[in-house]
SERO-4910 file (N, C-alpha, C, O; in steps of 0.05 Angstrom, whole numbers):
BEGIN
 pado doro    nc1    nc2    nc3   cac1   cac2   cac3    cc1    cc2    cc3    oc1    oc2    oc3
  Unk    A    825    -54   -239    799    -41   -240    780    -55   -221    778    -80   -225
  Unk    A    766    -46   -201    745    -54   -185    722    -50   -202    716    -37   -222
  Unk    A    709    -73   -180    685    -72   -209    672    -82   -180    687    -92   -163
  Unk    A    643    -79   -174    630    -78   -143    597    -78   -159    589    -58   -170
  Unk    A    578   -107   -158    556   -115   -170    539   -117   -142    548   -132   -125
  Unk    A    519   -104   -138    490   -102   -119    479   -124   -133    477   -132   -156
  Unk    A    468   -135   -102    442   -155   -101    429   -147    -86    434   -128    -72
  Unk    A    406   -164    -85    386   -164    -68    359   -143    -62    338   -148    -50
  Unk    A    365   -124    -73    347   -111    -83    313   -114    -78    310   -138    -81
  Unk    A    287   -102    -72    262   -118    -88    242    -87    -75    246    -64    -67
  Unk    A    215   -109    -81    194    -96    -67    184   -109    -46    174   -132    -49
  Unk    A    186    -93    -19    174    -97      0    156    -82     15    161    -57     16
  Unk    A    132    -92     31    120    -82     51    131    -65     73    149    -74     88
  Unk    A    123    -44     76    136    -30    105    138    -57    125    129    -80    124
  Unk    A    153    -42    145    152    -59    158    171    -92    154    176   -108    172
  Unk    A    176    -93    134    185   -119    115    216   -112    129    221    -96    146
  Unk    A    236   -132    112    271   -130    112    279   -140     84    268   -152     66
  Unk    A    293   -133     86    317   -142     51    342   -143     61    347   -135     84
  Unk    A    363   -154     43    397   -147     55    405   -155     24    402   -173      7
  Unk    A    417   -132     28    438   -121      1    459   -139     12    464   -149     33
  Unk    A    472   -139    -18    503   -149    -20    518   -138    -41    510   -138    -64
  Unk    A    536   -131    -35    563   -122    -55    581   -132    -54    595   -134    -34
  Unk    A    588   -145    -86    610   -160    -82    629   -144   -101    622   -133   -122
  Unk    A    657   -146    -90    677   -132   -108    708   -154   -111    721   -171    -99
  Unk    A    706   -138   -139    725   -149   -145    747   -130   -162    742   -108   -173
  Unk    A    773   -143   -163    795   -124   -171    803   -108   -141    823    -93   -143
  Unk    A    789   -111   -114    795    -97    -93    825    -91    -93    837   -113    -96
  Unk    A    844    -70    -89    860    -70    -81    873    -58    -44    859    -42    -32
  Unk    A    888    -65    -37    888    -62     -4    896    -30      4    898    -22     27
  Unk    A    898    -15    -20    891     12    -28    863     27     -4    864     44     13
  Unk    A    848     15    -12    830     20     -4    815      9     25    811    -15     28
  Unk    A    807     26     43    802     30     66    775     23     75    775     20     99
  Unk    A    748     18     61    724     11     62    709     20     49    713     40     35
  Unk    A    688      7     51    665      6     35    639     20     44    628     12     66
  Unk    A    631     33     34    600     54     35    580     47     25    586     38      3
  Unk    A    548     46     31    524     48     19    514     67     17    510     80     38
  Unk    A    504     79     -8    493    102     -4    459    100    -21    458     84    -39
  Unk    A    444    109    -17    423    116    -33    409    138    -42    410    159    -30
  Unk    A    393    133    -68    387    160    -74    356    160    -82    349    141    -97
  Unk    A    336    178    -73    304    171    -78    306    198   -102    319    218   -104
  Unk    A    281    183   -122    277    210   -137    277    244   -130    265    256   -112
  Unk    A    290    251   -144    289    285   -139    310    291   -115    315    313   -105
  Unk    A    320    271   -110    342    279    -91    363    268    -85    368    244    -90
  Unk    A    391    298    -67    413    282    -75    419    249    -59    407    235    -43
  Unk    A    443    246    -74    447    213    -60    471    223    -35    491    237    -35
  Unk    A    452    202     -8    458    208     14    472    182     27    467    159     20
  Unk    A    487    187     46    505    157     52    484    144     81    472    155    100
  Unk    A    487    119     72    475    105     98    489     91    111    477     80    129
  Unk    A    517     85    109    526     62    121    549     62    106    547     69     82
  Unk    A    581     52    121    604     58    119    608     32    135    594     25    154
  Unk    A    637     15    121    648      1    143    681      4    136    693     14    117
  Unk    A    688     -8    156    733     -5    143    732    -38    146    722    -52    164
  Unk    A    744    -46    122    755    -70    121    770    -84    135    766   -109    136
  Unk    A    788    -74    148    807    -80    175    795    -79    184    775    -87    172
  Unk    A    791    -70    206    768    -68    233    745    -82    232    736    -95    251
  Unk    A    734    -77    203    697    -83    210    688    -59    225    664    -58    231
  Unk    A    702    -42    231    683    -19    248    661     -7    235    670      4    214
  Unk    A    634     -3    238    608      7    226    606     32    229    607     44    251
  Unk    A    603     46    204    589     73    222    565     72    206    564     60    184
  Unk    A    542     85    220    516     77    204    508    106    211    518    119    230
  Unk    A    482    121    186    480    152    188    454    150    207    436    135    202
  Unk    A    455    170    231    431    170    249    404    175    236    385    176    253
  Unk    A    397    178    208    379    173    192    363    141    192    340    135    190
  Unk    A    386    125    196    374     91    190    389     83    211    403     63    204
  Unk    A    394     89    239    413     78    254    389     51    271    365     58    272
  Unk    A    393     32    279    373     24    295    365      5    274    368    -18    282
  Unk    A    357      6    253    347     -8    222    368    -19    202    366    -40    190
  Unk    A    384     -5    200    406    -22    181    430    -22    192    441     -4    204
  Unk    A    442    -53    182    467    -56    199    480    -58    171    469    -58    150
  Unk    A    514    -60    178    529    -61    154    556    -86    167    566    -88    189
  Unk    A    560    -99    144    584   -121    153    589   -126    129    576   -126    108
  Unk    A    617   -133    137    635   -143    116    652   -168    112    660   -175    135
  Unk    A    661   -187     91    665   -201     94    689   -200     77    688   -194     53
  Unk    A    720   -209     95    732   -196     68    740   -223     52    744   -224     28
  Unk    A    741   -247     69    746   -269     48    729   -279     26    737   -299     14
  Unk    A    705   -266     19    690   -260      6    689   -235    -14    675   -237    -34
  Unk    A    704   -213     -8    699   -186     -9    677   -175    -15    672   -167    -38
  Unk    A    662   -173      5    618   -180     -2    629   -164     26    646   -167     43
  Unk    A    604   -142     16    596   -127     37    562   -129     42    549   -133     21
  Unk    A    549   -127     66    520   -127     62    513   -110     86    524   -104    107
  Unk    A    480   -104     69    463    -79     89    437    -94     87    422    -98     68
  Unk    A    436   -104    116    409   -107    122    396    -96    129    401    -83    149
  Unk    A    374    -96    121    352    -68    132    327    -81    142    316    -97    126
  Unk    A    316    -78    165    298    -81    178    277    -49    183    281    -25    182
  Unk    A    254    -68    189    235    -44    187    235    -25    175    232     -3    185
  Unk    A    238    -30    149    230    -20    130    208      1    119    187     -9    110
  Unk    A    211     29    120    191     51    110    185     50     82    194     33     67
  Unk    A    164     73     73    164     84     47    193    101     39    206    101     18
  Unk    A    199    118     67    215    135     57    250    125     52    269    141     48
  Unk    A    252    100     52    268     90     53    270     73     14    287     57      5
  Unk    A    250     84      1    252     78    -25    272     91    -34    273    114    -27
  Unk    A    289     82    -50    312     89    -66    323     69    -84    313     47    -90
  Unk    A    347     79    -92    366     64   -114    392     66    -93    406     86    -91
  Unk    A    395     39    -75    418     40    -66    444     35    -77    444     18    -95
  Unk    A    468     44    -70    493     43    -94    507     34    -62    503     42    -39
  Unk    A    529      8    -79    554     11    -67    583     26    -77    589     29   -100
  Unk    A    592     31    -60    617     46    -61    642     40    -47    643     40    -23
  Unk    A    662     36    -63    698     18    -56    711     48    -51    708     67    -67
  Unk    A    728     50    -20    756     60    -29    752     84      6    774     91     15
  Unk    A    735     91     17    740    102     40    720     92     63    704     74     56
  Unk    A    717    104     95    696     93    110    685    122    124    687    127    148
  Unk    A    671    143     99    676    171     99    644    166     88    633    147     78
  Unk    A    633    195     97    612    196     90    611    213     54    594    209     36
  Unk    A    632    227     53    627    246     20    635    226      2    655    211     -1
  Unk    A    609    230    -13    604    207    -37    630    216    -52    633    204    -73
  Unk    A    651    237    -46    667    252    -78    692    235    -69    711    237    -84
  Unk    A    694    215    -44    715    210    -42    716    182    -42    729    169    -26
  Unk    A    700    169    -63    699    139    -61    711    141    -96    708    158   -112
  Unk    A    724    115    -96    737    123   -122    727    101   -139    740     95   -160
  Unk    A    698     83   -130    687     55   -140    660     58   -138    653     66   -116
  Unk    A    642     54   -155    615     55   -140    602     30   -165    609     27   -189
  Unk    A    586     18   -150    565     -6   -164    543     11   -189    544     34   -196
  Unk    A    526    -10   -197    503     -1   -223    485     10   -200    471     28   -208
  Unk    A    483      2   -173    452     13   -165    425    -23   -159    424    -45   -171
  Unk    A    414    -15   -142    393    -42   -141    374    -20   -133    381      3   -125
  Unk    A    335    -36   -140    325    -11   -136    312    -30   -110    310    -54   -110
  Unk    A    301     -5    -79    296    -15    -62    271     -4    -65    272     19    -74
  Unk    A    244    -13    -59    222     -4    -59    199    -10    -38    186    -30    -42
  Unk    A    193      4    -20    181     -6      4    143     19     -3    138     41    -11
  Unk    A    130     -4      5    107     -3     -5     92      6     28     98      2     51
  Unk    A     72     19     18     57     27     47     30     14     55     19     20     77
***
């Protein structure tokens, strides 16, 4: 069983940075990479960032491209999203997610509790 715990989380100033981390465990080599996705009230949850464990290759959604990077660490199995320049509209509940490097949330077969991100104006 994977089990994948968010940090880092807070409240910040626009303009501000934070960097998430997801750490997993139970990973099996099953699985192909790891996704961030978030979700702001009243709406669905949208992916921001994808990496493949082999590779390290990033794909990041042209929504936050430029602002958040994604890396992975696998001797760690800690994935993290740093986010720079930071908006309001960038408030959400970001979730990690174990098992593809795909944007449809229906095909991750792991996802974290959620951290809440809150950027202030």
């Amino acid at each position: 069983q994977v089990q994948l715990v968010e940090s880092g989380g807070g409240l910040v100033q626009a303009g501000g940075s934070l960097r998430l981390s997801c750490a997993a465990s139970g990973r099996t080599f099953s699985s192909s990479g790891m996704g961030w996705f978030r979700q702001a009230p009243g709406k669905e949850r949208e992916v921001v960032a994808a990496i493949s464990w082999s590779s390290g290759r990033p794909f990041v959604s042209d929504a936050v491209k430029g602002r958040l990077t994604i890396a992975r660490d696998n001797g760690k199995n800690t994935v993290t999203l740093q986010m720079n320049s930071l908006k309001p509209e960038d408030t959400a509940v970001y979730y990690c997610a174990d098992g593809c490097t795909c944007w449809a949330a229906g095909n991750y077969n792991y996802w974290g509790q959620g951290t809440q991100v809150t950027v202030s104006s």
